[in-house]
Chimera marker file (.cmm) of the C-alpha trace (Angstrom):
<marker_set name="trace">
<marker id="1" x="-36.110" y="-12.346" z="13.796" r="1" g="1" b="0" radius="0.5"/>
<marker id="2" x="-34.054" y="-10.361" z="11.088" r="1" g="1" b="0" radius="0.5"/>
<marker id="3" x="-31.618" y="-8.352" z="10.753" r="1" g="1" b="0" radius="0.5"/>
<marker id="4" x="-31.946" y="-4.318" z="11.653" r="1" g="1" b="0" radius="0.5"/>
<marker id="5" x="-28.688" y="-3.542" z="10.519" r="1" g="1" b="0" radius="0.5"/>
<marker id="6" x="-25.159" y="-4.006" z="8.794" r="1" g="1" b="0" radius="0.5"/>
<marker id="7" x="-21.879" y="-3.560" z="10.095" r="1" g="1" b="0" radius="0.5"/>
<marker id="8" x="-18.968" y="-2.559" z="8.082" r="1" g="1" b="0" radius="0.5"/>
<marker id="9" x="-15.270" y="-1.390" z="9.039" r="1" g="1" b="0" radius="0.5"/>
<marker id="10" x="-13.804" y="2.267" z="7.860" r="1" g="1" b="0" radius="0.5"/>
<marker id="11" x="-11.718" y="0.450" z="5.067" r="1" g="1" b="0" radius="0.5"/>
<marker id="12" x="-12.134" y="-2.655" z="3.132" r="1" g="1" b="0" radius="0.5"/>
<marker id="13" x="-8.287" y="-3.681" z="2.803" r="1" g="1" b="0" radius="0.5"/>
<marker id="14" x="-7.032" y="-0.427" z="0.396" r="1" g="1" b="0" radius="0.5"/>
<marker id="15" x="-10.113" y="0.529" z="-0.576" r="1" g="1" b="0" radius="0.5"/>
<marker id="16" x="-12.587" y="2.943" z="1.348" r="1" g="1" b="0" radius="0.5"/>
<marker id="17" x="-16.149" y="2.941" z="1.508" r="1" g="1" b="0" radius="0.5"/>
<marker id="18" x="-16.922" y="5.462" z="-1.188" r="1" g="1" b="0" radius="0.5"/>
<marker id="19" x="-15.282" y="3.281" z="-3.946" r="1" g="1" b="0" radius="0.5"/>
<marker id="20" x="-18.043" y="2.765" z="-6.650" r="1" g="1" b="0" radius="0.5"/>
<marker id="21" x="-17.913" y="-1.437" z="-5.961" r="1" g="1" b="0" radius="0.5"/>
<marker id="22" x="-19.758" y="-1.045" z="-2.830" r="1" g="1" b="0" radius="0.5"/>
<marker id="23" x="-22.876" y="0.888" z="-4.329" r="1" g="1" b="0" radius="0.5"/>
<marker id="24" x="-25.110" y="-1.828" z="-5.159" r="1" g="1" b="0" radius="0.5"/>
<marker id="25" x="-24.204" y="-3.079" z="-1.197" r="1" g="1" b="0" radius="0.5"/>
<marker id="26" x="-25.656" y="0.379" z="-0.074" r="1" g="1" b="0" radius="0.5"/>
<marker id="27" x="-28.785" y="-0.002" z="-2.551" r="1" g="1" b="0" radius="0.5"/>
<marker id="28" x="-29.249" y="-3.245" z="-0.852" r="1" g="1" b="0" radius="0.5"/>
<marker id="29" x="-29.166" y="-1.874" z="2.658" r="1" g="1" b="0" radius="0.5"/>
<marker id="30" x="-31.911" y="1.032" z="1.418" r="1" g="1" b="0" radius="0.5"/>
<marker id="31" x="-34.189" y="-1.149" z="-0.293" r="1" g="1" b="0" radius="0.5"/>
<marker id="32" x="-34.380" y="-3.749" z="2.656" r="1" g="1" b="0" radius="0.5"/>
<marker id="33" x="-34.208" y="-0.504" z="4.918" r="1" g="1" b="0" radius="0.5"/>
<marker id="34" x="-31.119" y="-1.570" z="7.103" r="1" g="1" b="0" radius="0.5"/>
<marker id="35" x="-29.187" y="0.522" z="9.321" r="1" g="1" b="0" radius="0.5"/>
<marker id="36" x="-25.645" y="0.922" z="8.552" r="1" g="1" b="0" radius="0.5"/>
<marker id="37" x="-22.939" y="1.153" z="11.177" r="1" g="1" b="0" radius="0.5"/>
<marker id="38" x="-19.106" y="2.063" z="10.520" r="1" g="1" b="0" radius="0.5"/>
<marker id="39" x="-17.240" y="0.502" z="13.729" r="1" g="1" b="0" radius="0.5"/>
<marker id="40" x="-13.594" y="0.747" z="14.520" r="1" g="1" b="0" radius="0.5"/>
<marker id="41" x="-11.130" y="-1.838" z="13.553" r="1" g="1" b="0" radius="0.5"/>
<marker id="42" x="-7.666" y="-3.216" z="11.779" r="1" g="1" b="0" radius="0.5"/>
<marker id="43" x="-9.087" y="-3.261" z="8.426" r="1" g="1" b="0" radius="0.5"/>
<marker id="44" x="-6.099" y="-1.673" z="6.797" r="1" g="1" b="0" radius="0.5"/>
<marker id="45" x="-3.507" y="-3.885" z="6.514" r="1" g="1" b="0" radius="0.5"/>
<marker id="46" x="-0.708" y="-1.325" z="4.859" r="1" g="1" b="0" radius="0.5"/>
<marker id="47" x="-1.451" y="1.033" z="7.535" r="1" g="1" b="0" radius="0.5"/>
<marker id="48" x="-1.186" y="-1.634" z="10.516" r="1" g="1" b="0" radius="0.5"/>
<marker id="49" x="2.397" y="-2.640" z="8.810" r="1" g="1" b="0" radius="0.5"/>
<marker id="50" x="3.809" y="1.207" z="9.145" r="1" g="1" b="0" radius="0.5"/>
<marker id="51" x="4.190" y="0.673" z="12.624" r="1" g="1" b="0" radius="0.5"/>
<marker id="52" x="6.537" y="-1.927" z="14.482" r="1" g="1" b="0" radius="0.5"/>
<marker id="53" x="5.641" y="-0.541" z="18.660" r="1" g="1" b="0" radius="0.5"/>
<marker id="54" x="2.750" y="-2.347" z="19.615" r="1" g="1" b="0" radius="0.5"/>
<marker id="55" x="1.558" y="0.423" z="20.888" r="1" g="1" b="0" radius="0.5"/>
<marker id="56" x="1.017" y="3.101" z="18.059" r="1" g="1" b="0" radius="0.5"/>
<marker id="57" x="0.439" y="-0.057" z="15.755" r="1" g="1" b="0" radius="0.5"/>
<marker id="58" x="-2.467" y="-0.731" z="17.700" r="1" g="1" b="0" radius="0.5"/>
<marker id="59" x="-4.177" y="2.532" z="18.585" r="1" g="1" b="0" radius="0.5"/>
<marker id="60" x="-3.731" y="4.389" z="14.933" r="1" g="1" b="0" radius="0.5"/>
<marker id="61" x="-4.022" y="1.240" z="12.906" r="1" g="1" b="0" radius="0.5"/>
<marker id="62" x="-7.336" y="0.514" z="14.880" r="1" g="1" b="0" radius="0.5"/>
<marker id="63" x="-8.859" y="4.394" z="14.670" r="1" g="1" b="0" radius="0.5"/>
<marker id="64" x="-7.615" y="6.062" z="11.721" r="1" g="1" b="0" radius="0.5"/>
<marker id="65" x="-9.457" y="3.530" z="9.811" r="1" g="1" b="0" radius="0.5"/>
<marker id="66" x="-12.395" y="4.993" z="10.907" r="1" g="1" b="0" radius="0.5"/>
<marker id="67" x="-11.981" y="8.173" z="10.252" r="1" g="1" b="0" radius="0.5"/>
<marker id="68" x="-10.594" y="7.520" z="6.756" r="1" g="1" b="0" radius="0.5"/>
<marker id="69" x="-13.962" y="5.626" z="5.799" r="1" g="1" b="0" radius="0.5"/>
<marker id="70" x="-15.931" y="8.368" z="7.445" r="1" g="1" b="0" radius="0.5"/>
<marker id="71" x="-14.298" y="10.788" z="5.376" r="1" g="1" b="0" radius="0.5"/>
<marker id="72" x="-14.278" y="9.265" z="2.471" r="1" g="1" b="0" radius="0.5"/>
<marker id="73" x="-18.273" y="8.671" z="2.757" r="1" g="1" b="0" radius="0.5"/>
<marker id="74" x="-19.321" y="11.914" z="3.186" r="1" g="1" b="0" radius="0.5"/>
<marker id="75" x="-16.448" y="13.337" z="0.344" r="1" g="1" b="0" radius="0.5"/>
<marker id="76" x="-17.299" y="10.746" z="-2.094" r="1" g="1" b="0" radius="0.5"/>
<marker id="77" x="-21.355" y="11.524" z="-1.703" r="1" g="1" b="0" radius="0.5"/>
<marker id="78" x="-22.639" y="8.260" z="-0.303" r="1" g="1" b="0" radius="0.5"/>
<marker id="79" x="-25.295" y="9.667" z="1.472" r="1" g="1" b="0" radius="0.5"/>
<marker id="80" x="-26.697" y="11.643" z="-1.133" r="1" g="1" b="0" radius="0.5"/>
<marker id="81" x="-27.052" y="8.982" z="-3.633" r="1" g="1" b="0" radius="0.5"/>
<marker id="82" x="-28.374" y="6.003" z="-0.978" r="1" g="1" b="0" radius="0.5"/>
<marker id="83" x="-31.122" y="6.515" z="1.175" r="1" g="1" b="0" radius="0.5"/>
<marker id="84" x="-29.803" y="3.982" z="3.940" r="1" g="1" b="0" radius="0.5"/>
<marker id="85" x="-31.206" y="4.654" z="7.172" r="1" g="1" b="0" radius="0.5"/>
<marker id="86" x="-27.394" y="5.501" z="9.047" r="1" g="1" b="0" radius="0.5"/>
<marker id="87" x="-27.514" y="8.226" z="7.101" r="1" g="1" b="0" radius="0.5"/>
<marker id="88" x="-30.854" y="9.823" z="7.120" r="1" g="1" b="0" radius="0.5"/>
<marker id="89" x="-30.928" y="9.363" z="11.035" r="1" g="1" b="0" radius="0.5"/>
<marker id="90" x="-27.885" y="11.224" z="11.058" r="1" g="1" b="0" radius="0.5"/>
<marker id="91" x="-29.009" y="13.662" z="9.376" r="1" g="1" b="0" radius="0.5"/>
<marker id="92" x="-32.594" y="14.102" z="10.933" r="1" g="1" b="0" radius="0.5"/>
<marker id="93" x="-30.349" y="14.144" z="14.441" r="1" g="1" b="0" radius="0.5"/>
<marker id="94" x="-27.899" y="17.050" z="12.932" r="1" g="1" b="0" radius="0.5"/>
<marker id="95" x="-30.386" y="19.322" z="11.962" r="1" g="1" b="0" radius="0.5"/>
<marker id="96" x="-32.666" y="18.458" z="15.416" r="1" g="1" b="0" radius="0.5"/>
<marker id="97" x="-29.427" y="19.513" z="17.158" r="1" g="1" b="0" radius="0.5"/>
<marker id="98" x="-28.729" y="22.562" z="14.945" r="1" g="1" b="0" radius="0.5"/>
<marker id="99" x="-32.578" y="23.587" z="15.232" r="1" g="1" b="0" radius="0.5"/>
<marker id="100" x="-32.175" y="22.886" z="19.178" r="1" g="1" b="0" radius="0.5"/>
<marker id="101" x="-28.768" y="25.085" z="19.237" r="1" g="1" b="0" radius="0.5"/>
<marker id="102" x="-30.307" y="27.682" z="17.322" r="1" g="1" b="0" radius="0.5"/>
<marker id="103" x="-33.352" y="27.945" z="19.822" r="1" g="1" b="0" radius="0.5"/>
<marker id="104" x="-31.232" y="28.429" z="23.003" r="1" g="1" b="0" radius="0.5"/>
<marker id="105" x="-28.302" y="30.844" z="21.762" r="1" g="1" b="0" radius="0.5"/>
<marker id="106" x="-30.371" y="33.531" z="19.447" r="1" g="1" b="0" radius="0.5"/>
<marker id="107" x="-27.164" y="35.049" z="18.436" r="1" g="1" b="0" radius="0.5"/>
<marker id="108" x="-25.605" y="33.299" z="16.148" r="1" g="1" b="0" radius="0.5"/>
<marker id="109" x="-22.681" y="30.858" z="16.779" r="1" g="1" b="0" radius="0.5"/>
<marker id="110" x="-19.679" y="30.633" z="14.619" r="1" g="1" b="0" radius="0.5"/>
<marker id="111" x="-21.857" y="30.986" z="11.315" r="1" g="1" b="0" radius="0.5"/>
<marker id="112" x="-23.977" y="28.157" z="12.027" r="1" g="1" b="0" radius="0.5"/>
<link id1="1" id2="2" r="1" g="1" b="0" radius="0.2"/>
<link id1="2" id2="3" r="1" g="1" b="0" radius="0.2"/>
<link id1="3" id2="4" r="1" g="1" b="0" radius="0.2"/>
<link id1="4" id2="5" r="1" g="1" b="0" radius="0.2"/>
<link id1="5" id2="6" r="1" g="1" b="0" radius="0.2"/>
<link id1="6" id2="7" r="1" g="1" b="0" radius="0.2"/>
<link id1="7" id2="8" r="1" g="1" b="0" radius="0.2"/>
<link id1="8" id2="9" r="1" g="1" b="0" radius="0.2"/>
<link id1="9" id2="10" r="1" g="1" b="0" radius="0.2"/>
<link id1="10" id2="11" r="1" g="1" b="0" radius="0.2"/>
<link id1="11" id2="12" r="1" g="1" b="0" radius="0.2"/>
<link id1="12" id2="13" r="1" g="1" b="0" radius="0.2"/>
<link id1="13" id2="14" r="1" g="1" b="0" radius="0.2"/>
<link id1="14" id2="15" r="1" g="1" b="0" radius="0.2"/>
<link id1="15" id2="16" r="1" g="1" b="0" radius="0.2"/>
<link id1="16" id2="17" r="1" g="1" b="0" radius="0.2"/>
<link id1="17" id2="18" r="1" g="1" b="0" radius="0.2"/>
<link id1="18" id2="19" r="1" g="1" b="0" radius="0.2"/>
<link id1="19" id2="20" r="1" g="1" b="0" radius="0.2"/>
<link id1="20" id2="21" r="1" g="1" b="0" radius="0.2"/>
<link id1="21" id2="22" r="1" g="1" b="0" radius="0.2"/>
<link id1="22" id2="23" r="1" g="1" b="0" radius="0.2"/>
<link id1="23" id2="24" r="1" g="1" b="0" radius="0.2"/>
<link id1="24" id2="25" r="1" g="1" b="0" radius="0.2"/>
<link id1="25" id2="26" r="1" g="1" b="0" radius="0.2"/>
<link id1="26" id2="27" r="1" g="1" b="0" radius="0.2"/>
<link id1="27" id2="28" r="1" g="1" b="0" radius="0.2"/>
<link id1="28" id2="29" r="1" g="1" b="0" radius="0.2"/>
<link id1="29" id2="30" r="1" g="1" b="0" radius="0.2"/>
<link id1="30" id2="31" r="1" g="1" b="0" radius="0.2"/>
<link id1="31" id2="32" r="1" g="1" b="0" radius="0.2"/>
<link id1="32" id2="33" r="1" g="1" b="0" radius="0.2"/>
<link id1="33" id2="34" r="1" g="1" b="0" radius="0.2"/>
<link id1="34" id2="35" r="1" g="1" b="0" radius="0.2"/>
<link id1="35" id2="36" r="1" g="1" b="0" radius="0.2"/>
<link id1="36" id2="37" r="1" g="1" b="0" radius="0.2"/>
<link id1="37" id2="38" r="1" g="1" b="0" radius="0.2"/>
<link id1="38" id2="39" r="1" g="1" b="0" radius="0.2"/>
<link id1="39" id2="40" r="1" g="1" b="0" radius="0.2"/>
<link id1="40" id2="41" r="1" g="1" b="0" radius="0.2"/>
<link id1="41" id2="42" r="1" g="1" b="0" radius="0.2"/>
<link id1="42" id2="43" r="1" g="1" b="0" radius="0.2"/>
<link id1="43" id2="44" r="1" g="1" b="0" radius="0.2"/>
<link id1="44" id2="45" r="1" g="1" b="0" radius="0.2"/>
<link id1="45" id2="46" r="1" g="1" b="0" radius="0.2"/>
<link id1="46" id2="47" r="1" g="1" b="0" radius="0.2"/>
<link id1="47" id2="48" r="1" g="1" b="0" radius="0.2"/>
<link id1="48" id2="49" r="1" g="1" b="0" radius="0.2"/>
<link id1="49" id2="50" r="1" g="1" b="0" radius="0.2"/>
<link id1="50" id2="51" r="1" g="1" b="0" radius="0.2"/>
<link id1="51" id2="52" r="1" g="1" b="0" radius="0.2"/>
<link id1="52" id2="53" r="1" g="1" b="0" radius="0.2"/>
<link id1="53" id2="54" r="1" g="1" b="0" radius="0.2"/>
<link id1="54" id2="55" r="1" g="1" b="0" radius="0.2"/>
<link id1="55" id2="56" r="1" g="1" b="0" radius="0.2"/>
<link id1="56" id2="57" r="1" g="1" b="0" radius="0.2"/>
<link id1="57" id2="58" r="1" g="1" b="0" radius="0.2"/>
<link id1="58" id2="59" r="1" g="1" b="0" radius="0.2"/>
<link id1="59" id2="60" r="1" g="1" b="0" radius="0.2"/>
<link id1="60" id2="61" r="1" g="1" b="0" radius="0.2"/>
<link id1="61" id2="62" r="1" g="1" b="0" radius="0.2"/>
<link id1="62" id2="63" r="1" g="1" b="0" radius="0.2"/>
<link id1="63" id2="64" r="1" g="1" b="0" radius="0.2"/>
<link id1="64" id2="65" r="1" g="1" b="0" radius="0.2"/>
<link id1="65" id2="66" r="1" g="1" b="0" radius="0.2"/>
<link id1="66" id2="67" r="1" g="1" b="0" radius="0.2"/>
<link id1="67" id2="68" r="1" g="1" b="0" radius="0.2"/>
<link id1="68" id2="69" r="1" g="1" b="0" radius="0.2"/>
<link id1="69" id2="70" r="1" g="1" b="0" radius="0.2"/>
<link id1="70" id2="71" r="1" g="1" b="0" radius="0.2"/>
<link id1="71" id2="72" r="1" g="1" b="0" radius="0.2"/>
<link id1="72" id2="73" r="1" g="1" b="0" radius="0.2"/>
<link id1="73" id2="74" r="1" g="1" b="0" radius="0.2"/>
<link id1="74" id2="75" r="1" g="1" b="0" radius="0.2"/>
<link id1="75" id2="76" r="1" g="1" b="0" radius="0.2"/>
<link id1="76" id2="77" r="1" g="1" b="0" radius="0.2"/>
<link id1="77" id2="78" r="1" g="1" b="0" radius="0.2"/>
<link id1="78" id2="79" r="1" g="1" b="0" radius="0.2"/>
<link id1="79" id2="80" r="1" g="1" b="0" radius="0.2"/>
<link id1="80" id2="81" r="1" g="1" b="0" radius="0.2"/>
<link id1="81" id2="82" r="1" g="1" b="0" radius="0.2"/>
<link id1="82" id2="83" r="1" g="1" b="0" radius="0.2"/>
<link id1="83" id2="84" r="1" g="1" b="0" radius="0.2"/>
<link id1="84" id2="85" r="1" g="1" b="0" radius="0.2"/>
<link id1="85" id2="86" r="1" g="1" b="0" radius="0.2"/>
<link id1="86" id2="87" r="1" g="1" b="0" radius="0.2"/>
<link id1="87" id2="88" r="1" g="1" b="0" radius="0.2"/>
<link id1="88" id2="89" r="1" g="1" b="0" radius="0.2"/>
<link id1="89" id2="90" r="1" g="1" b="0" radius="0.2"/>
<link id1="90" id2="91" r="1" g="1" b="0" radius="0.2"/>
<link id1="91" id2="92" r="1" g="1" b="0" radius="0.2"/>
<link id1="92" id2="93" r="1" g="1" b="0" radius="0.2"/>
<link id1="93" id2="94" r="1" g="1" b="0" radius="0.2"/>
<link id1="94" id2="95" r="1" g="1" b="0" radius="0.2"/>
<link id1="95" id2="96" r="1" g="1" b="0" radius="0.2"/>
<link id1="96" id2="97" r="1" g="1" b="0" radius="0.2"/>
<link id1="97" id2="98" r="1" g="1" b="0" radius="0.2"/>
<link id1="98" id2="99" r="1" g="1" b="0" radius="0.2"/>
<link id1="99" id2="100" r="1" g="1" b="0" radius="0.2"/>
<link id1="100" id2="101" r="1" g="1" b="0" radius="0.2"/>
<link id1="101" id2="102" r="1" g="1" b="0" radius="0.2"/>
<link id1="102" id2="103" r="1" g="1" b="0" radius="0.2"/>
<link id1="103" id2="104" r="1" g="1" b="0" radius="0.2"/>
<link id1="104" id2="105" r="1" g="1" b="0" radius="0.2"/>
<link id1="105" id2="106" r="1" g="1" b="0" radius="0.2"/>
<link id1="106" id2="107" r="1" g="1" b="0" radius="0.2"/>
<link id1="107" id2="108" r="1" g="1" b="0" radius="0.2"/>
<link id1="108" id2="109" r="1" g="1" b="0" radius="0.2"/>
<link id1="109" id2="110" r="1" g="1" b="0" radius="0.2"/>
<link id1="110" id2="111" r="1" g="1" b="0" radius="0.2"/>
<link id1="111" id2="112" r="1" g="1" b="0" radius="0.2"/>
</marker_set>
C-alpha cells in the first residue's frame, strides 16, 4: 500500500507555498501522480505571536494560514506550471459546476 496523497499546511513558517523552493516538491507529487491537500493549521509562527487571547490566537492563527497559502498558490501560478492531481481535479470539478450552472439558469449569472 502507497501513498495517494501529500499533505501540506497553508504556510511553511514565513514562507508560502508559491515560493520557488517548493517547485521541485510539486514536480515530485506530478510525476508520482499524488494528490495534494492544503489543511488548516498553526504553521505561522509570527502570526500565532500577534495575538495574546487564546481565543483569536487560536481561531485566526489556525485559518488565515490557509487562506494565505491558498492565495498565494493560485497568485503565484502553481497550478499552471505543475500538473499535480489537487489541482487538475479542482479544476475538472469548477468547470463541471460552471457547465452544470450554466445548464439550469440560461440567463446568465453575474458574468459567469
Amino acid at each position: 500500500m502507497g501513498a495517494v496523497a501529500v499533505m501540506i499546511l497553508g504556510t511553511v513558517g514565513e514562507r508560502t507555498p508559491d515560493h520557488p523552493s517548493f517547485f521541485p516538491f510539486y514536480q515530485a507529487l506530478a510525476e508520482e501522480d499524488l494528490t495534494l491537500a492544503v489543511h488548516v493549521g498553526w504553521s505561522c509562527p509570527p502570526l500565532s505571536n500577534m495575538y495574546d487571547p487564546l481565543y483569536p490566537g487560536t481561531i485566526i492563527s489556525f485559518l488565515v494560514p490557509l487562506l494565505m497559502g491558498f492565495t498565494a498558490m493560485i497568485t503565484g501560478g502553481v497550478p499552471d506550471r505543475f500538473a499535480v492531481r489537487a489541482f487538475r481535479e479542482r479544476q475538472d470539478l469548477a468547470e463541471s459546476a460552471r457547465e452544470k450552472l450554466l445548464d439550469a439558469n440560461p440567463e446568465p449569472l453575474y458574468g459567469i
